[in-house]
N, CA, C and O atoms as a GROMACS GRO file, in nm:
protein
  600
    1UNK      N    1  -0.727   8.388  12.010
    1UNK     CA    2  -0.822   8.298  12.071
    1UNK      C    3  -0.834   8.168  11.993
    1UNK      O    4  -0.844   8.057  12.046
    2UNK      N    5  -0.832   8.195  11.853
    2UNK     CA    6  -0.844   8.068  11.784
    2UNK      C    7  -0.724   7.929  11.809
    2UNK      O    8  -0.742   7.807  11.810
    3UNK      N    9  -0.609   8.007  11.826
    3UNK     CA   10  -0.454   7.959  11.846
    3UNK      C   11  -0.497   7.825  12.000
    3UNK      O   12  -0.491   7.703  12.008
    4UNK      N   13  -0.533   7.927  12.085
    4UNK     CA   14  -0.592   7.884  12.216
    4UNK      C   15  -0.656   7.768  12.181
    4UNK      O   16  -0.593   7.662  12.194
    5UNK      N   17  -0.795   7.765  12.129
    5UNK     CA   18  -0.870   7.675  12.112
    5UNK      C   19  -0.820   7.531  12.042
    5UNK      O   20  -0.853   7.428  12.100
    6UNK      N   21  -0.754   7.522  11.940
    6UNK     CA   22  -0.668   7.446  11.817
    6UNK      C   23  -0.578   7.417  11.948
    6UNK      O   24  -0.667   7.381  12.025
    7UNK      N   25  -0.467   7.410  12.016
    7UNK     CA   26  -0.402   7.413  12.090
    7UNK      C   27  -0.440   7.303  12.227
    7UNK      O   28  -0.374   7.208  12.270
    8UNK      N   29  -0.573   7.359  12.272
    8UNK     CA   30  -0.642   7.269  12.351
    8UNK      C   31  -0.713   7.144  12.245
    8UNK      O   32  -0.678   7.028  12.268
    9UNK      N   33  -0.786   7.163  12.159
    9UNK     CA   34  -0.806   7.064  12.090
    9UNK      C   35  -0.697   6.946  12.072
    9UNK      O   36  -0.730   6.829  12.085
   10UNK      N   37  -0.555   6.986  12.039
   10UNK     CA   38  -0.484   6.898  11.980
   10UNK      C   39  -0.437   6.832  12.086
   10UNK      O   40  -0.398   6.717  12.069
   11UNK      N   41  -0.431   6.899  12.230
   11UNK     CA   42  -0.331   6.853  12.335
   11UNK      C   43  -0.476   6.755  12.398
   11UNK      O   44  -0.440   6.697  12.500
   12UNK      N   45  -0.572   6.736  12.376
   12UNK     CA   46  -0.712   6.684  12.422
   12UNK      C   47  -0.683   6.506  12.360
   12UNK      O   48  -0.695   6.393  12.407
   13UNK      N   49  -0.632   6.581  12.200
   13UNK     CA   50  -0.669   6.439  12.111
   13UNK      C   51  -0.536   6.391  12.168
   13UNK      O   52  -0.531   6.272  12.199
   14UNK      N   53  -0.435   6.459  12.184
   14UNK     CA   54  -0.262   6.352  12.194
   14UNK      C   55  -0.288   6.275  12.333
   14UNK      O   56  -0.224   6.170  12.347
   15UNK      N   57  -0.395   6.322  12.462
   15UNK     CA   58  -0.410   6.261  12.555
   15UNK      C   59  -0.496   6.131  12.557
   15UNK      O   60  -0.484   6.039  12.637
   16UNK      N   61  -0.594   6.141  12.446
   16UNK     CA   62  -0.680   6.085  12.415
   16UNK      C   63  -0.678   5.930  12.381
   16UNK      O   64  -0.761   5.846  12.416
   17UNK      N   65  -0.544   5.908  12.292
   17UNK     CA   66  -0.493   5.794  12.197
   17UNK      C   67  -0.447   5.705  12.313
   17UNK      O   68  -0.374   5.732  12.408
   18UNK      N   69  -0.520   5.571  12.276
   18UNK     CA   70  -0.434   5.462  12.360
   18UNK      C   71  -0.470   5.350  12.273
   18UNK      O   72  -0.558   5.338  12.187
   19UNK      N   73  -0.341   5.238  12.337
   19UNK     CA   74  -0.350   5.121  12.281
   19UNK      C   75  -0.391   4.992  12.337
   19UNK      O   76  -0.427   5.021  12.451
   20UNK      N   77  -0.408   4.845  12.318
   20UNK     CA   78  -0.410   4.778  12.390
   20UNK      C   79  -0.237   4.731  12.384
   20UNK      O   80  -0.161   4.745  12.288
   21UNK      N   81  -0.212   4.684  12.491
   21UNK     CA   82  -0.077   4.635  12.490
   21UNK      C   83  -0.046   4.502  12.568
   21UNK      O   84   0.070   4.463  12.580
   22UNK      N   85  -0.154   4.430  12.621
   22UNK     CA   86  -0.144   4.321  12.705
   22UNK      C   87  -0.256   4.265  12.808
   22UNK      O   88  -0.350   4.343  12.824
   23UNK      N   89  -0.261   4.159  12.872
   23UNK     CA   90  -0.361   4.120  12.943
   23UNK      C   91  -0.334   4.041  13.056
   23UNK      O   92  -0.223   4.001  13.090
   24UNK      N   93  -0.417   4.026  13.099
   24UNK     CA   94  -0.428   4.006  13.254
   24UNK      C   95  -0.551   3.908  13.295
   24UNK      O   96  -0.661   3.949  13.256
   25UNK      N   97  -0.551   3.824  13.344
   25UNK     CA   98  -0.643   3.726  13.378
   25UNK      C   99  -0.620   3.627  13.530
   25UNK      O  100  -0.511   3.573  13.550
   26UNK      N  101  -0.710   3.616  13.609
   26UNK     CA  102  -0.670   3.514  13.738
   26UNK      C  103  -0.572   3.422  13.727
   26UNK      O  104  -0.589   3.357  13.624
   27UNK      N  105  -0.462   3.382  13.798
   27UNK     CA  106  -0.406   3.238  13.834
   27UNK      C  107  -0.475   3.139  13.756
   27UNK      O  108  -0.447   3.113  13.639
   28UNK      N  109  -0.565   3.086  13.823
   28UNK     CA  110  -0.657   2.956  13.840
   28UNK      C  111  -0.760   2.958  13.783
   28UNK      O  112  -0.840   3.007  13.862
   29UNK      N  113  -0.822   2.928  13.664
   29UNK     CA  114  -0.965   2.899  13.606
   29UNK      C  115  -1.044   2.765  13.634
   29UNK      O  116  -0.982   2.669  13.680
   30UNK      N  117  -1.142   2.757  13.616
   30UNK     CA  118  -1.216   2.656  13.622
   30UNK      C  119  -1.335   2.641  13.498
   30UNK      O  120  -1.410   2.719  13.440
   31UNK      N  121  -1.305   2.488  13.495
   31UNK     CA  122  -1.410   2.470  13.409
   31UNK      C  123  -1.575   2.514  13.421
   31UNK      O  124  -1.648   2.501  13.519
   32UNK      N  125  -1.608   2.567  13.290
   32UNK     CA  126  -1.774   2.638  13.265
   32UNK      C  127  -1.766   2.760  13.439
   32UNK      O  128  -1.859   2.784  13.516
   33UNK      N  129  -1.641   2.802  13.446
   33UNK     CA  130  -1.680   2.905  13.541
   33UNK      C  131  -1.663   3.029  13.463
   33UNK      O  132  -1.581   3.022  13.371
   34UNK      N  133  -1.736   3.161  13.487
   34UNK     CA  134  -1.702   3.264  13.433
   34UNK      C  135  -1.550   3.334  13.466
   34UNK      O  136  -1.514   3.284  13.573
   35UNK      N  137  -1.494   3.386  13.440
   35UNK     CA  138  -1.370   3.507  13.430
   35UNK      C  139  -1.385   3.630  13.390
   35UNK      O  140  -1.497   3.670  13.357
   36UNK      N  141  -1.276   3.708  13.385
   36UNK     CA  142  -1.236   3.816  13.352
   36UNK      C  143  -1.106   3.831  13.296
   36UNK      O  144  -1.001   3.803  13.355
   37UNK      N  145  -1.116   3.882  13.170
   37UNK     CA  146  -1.010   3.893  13.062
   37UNK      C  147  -0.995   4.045  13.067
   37UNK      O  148  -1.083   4.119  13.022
   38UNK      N  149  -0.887   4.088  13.122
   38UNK     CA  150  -0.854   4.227  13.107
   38UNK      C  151  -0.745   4.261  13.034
   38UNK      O  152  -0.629   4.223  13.053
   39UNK      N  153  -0.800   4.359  12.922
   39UNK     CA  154  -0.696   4.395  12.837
   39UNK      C  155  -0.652   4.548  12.876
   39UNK      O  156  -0.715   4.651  12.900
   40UNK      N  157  -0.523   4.514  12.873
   40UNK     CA  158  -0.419   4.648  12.982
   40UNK      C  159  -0.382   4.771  12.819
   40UNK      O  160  -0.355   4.749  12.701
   41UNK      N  161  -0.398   4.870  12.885
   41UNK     CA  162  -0.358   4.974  12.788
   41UNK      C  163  -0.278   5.061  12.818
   41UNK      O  164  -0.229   5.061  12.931
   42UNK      N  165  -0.246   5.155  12.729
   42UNK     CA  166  -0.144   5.275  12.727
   42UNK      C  167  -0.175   5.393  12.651
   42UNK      O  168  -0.278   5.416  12.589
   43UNK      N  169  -0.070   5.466  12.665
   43UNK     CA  170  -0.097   5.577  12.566
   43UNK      C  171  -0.040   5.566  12.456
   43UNK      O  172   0.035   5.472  12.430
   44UNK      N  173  -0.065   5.656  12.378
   44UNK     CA  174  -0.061   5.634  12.186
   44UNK      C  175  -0.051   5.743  12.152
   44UNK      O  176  -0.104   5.838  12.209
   45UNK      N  177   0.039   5.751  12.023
   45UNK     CA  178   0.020   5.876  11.952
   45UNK      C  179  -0.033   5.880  11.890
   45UNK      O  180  -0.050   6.000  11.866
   46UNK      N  181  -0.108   5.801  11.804
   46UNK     CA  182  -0.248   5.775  11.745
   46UNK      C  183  -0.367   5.701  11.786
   46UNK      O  184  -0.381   5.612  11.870
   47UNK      N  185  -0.456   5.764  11.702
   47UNK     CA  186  -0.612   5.673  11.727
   47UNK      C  187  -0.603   5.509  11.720
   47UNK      O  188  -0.508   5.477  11.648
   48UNK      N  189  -0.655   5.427  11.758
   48UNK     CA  190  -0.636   5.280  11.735
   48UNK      C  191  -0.804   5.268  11.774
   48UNK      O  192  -0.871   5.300  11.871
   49UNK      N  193  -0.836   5.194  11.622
   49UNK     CA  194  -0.963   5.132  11.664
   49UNK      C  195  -0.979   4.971  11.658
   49UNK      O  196  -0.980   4.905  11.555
   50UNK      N  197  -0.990   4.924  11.788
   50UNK     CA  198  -1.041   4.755  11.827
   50UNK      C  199  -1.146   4.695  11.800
   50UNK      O  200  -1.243   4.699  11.875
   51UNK      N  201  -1.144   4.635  11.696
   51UNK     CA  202  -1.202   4.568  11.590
   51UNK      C  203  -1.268   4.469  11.741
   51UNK      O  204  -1.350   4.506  11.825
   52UNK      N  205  -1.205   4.353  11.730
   52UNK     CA  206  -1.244   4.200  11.829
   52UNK      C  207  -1.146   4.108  11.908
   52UNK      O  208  -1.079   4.036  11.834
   53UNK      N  209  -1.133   4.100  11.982
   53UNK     CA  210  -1.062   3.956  12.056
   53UNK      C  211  -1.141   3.828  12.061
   53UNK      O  212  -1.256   3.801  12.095
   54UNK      N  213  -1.035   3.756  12.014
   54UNK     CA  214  -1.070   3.584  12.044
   54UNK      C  215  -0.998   3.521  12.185
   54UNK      O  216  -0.919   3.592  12.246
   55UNK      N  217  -1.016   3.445  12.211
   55UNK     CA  218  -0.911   3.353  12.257
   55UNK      C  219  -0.934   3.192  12.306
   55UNK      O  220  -1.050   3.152  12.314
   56UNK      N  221  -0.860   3.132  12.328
   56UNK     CA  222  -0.859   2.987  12.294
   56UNK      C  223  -0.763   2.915  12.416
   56UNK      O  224  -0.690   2.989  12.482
   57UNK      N  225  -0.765   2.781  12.441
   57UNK     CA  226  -0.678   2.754  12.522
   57UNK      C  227  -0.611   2.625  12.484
   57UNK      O  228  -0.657   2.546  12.402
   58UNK      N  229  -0.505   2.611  12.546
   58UNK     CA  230  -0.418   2.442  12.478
   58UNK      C  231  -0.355   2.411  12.638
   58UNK      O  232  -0.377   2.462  12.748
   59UNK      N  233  -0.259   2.296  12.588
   59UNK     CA  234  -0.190   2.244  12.712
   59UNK      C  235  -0.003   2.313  12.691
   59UNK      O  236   0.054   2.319  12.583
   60UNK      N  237   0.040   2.343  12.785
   60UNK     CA  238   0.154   2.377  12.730
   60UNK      C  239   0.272   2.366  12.634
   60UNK      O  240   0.358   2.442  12.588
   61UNK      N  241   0.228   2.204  12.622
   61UNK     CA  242   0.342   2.125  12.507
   61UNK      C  243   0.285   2.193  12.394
   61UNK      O  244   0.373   2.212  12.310
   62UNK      N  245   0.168   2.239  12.357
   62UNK     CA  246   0.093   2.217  12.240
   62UNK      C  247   0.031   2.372  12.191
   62UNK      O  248  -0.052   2.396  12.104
   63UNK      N  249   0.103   2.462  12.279
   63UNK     CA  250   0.071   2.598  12.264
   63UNK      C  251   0.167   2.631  12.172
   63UNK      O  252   0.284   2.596  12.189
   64UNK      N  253   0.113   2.728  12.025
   64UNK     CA  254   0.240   2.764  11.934
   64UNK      C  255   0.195   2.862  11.948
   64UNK      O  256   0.080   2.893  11.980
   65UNK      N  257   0.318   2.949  11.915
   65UNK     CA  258   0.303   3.119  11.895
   65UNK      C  259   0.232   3.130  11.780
   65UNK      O  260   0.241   3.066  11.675
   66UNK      N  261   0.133   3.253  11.824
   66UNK     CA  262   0.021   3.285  11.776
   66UNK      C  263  -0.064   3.172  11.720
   66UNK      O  264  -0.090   3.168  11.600
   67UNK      N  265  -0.103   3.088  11.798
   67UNK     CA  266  -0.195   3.047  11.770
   67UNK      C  267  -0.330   2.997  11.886
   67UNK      O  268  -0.292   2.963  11.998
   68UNK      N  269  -0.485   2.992  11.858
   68UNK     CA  270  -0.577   3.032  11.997
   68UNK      C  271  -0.562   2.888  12.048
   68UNK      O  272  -0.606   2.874  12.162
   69UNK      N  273  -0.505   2.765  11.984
   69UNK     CA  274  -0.542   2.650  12.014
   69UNK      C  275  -0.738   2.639  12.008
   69UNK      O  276  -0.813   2.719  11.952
   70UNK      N  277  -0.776   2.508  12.088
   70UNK     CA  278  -0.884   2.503  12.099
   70UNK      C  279  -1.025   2.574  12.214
   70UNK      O  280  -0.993   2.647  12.308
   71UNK      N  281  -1.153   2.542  12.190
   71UNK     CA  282  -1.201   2.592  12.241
   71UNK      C  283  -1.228   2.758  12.282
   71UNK      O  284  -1.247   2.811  12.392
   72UNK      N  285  -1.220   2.812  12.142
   72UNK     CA  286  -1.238   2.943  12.078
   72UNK      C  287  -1.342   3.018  12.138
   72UNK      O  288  -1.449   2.962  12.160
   73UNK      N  289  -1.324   3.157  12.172
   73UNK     CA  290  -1.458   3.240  12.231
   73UNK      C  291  -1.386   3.376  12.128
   73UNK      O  292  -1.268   3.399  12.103
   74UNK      N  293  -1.480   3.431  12.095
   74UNK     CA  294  -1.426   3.580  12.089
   74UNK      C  295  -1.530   3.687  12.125
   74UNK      O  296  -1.642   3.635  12.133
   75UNK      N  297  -1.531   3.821  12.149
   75UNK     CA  298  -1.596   3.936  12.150
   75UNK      C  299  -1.553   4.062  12.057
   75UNK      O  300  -1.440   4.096  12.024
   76UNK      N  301  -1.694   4.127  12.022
   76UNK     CA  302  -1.675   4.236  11.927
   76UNK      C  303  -1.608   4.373  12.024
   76UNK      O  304  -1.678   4.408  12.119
   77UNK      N  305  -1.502   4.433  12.006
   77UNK     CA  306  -1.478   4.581  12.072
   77UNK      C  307  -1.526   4.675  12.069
   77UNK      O  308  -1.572   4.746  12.158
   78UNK      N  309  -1.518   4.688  11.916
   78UNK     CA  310  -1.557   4.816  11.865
   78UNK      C  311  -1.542   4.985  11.934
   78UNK      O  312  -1.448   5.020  12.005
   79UNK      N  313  -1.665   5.080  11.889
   79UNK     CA  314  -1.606   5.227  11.925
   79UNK      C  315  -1.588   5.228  12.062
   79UNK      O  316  -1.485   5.280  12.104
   80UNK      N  317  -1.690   5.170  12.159
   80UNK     CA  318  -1.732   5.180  12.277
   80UNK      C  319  -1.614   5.123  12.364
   80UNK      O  320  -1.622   5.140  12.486
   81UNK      N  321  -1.492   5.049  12.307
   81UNK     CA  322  -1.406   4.975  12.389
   81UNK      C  323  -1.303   5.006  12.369
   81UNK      O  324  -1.221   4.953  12.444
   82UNK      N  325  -1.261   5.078  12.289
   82UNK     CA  326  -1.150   5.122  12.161
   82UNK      C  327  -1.104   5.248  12.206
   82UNK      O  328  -1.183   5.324  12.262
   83UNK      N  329  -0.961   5.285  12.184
   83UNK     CA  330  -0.858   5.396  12.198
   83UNK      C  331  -0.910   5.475  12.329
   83UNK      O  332  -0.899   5.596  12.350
   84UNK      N  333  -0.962   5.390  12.401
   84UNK     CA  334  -0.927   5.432  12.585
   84UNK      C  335  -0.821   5.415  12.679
   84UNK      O  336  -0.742   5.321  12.686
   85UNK      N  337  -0.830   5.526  12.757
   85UNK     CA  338  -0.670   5.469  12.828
   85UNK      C  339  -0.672   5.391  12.967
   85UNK      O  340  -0.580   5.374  13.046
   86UNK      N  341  -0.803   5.347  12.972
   86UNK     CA  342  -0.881   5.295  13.094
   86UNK      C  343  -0.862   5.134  13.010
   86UNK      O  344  -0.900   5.108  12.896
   87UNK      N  345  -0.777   5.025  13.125
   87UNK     CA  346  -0.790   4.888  13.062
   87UNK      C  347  -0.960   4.876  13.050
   87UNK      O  348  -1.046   4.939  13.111
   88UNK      N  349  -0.976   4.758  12.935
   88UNK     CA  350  -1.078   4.671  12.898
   88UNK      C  351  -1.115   4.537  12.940
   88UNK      O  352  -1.033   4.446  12.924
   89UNK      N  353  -1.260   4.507  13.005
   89UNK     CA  354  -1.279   4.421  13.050
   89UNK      C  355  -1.370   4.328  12.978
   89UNK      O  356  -1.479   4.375  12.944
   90UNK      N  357  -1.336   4.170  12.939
   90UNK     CA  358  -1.368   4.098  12.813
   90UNK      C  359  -1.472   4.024  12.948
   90UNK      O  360  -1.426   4.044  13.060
   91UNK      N  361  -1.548   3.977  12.945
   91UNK     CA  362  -1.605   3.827  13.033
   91UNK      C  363  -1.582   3.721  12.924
   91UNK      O  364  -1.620   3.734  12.808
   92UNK      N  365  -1.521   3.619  12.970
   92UNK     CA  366  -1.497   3.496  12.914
   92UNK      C  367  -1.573   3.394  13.072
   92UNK      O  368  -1.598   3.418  13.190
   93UNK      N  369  -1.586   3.256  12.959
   93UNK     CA  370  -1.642   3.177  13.042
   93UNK      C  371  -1.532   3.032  12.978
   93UNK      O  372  -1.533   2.998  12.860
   94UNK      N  373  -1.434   2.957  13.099
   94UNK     CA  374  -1.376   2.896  13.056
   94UNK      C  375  -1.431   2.762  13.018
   94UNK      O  376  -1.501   2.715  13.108
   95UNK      N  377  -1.417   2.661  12.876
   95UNK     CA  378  -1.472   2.530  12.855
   95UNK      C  379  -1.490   2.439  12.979
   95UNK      O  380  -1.408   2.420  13.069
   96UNK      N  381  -1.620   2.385  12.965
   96UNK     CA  382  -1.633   2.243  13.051
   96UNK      C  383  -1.549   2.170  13.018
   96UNK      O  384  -1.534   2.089  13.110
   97UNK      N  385  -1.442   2.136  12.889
   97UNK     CA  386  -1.381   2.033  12.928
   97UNK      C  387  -1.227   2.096  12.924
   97UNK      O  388  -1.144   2.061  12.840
   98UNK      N  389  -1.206   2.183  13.017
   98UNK     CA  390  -1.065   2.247  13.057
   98UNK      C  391  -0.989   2.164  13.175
   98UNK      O  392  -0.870   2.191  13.191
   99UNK      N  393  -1.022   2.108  13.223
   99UNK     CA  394  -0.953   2.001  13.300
   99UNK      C  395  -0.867   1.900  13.237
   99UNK      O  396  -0.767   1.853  13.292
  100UNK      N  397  -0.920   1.861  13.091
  100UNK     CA  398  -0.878   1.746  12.996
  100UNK      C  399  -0.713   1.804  12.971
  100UNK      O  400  -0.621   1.727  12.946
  101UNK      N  401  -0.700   1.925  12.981
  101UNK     CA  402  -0.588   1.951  12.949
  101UNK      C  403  -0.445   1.965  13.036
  101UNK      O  404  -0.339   2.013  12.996
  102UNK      N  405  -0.481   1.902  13.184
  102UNK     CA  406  -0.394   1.903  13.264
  102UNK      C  407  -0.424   2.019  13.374
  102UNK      O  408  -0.518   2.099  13.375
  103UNK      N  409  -0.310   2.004  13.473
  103UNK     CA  410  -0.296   2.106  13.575
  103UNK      C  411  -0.265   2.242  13.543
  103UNK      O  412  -0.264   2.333  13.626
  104UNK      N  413  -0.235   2.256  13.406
  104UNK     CA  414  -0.219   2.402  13.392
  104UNK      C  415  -0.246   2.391  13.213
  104UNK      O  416  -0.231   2.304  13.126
  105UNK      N  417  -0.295   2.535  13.220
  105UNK     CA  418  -0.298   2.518  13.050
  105UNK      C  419  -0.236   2.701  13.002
  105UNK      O  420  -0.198   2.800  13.065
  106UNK      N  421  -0.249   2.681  12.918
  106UNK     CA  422  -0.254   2.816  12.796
  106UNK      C  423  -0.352   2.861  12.788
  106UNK      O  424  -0.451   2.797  12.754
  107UNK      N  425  -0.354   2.989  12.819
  107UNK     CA  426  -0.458   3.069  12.769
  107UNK      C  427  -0.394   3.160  12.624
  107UNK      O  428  -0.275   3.192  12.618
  108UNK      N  429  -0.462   3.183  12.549
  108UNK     CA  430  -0.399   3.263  12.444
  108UNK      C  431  -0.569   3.383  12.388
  108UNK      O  432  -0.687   3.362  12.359
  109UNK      N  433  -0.498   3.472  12.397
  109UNK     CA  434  -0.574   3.604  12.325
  109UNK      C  435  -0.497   3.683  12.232
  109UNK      O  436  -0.400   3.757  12.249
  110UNK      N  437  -0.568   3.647  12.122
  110UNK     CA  438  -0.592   3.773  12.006
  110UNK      C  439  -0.648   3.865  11.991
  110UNK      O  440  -0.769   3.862  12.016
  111UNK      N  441  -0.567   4.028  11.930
  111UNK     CA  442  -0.667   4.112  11.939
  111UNK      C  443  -0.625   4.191  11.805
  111UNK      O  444  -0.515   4.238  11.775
  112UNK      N  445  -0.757   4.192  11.728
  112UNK     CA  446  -0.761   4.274  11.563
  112UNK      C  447  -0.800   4.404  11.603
  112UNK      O  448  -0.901   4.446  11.660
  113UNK      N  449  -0.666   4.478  11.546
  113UNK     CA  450  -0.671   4.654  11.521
  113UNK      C  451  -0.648   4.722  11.381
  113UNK      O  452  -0.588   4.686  11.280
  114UNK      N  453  -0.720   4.840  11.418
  114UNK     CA  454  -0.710   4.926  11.299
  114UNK      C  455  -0.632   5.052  11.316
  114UNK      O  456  -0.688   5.141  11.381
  115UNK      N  457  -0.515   5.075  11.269
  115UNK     CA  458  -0.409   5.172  11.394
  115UNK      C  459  -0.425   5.286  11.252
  115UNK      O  460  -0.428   5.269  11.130
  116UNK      N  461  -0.433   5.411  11.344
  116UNK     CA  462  -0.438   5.573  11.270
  116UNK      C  463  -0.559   5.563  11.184
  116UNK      O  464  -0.658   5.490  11.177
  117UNK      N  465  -0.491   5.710  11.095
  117UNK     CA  466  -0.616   5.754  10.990
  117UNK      C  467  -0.622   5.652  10.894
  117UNK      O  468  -0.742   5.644  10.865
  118UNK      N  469  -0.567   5.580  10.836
  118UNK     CA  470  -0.556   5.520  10.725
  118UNK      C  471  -0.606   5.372  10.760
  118UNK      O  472  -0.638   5.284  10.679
  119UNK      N  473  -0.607   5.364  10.943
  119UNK     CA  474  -0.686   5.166  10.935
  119UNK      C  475  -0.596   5.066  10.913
  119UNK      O  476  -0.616   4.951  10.873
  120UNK      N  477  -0.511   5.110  10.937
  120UNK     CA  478  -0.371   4.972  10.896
  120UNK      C  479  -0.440   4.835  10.997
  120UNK      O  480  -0.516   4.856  11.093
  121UNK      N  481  -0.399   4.710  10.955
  121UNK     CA  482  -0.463   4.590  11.042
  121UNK      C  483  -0.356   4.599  11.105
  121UNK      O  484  -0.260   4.665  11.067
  122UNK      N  485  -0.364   4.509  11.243
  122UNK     CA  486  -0.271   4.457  11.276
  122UNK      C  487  -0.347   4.355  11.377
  122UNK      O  488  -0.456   4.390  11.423
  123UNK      N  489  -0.303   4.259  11.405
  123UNK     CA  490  -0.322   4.171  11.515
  123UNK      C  491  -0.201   4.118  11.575
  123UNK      O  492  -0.092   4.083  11.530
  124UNK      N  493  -0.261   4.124  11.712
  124UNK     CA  494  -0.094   4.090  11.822
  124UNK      C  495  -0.198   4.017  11.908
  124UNK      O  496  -0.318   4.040  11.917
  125UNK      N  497  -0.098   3.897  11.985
  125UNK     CA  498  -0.098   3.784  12.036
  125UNK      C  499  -0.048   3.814  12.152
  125UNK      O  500   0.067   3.854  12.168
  126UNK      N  501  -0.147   3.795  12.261
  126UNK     CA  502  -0.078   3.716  12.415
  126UNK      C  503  -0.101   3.620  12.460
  126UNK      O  504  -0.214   3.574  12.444
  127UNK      N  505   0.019   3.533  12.554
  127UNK     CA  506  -0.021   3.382  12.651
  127UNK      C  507   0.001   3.412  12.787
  127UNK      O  508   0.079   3.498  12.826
  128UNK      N  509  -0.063   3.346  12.853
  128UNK     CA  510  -0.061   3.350  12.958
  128UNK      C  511  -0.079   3.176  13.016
  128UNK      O  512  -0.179   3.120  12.972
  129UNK      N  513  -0.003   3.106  13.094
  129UNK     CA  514   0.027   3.015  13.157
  129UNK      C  515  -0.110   3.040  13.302
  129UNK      O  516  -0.125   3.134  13.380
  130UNK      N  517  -0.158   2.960  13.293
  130UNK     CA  518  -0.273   2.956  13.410
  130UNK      C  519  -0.281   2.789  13.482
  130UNK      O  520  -0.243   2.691  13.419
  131UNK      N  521  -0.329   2.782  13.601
  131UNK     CA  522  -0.361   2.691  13.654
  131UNK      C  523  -0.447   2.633  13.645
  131UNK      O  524  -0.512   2.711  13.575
  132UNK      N  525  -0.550   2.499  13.669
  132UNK     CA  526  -0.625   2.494  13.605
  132UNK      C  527  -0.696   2.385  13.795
  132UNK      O  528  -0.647   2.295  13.864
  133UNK      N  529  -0.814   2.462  13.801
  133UNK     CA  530  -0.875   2.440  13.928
  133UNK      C  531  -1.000   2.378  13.984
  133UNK      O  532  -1.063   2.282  13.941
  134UNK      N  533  -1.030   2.480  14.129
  134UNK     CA  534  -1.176   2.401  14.154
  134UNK      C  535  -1.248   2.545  14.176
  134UNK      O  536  -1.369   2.558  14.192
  135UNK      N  537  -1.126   2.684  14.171
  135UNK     CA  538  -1.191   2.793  14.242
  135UNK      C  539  -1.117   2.894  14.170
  135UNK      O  540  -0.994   2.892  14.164
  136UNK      N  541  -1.195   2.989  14.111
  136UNK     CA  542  -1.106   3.106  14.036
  136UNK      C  543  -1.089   3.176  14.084
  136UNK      O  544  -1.180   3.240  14.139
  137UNK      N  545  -0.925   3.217  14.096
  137UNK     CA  546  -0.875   3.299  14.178
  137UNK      C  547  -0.850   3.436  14.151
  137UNK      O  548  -0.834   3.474  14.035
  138UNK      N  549  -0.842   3.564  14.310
  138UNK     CA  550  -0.825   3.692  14.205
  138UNK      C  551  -0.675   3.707  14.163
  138UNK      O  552  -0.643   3.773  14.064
  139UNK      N  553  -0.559   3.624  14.267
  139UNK     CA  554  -0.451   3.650  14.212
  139UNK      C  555  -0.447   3.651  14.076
  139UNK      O  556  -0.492   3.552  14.018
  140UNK      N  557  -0.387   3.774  13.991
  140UNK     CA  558  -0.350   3.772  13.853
  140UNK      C  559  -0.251   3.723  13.762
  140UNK      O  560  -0.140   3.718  13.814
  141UNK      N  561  -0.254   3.688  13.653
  141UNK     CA  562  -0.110   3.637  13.550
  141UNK      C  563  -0.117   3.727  13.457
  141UNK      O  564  -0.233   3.751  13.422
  142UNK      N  565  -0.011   3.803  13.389
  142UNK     CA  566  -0.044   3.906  13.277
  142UNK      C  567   0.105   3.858  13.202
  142UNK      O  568   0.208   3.797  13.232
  143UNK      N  569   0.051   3.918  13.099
  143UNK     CA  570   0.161   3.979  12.966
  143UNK      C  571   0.132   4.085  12.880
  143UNK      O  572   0.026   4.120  12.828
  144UNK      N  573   0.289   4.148  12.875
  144UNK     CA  574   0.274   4.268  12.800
  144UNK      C  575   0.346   4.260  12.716
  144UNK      O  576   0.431   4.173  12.701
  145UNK      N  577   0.314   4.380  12.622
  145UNK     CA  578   0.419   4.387  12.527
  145UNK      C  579   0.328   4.348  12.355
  145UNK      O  580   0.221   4.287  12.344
  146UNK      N  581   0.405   4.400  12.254
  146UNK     CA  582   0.360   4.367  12.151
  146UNK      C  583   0.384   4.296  12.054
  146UNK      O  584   0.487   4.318  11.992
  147UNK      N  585   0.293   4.185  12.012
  147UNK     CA  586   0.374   4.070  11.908
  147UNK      C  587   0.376   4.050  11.764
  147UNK      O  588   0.385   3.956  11.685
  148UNK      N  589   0.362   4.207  11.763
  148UNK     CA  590   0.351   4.228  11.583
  148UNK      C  591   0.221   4.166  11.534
  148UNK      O  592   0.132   4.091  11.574
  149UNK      N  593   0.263   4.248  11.410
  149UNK     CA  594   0.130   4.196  11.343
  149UNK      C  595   0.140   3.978  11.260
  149UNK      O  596   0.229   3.901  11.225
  150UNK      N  597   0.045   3.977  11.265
  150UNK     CA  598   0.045   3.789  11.189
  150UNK      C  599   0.021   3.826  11.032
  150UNK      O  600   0.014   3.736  10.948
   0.00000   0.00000   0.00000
């Protein structure tokens, strides 16, 4: 019986583990309008705990890898948001002066993790190319994938 129990326990926790791996946000933002920043997940063979996301926006010439550019927001994750296999939903509200940057800009999100027992950091970087409008749209833009740690 004990075998049983240990058995279900472990096959509970291996289902359990997920990561963030990418995000997802409308086409089209608008300035001082609200959004939705969805961070897409997976499964894991370990625990991962999500510290915070930032993110920031630029104009395309002026977007460098890993970096938020200007006009910085971030949110805390923590336990409540962390190693679910259900994506995460951030509310961001894009700058009043997001127009200054042309017909389309950069969006860029960072997200600080603490991966397994031991808490290793890591932070990984996504962009996303967006339009830049009068009406936020639900069509979506995403990226996946992981960009190592900075």
């Amino acid at each position: 019986m004990r075998a049983s129990t240990l058995l279900t326990a472990a096959t509970t926790a291996a289902v359990a583990s997920a990561r963030l791996v990418g995000i997802s946000t409308p086409a089209t933002l608008v300035a001082s309008q609200p959004y939705t920043i969805t961070l897409l997940t997976e499964n894991y063979i370990q625990s991962v705990a999500d510290v915070a996301v930032a993110w920031g926006y630029s104009t395309p010439a002026n977007a460098y890898p890993r970096s938020l550019g200007s006009s910085t927001s971030s949110s805390y994750l923590g336990p409540d948001k962390s190693n679910q296999v259900e994506n995460v939903t951030v509310q961001a509200t894009a700058p009043a002066d997001l127009a200054s940057l042309g017909d389309k800009a950069v969006l860029s999100v960072s997200l600080w993790s603490l991966y397994g027992a031991s808490g290793g950091p890591a932070v990984n970087t996504w962009n996303v190319t967006v339009n830049v409008g009068d009406k936020v749209e639900g069509e979506v833009t995403s990226q996946e994938g992981l960009s190592g740690t900075a």
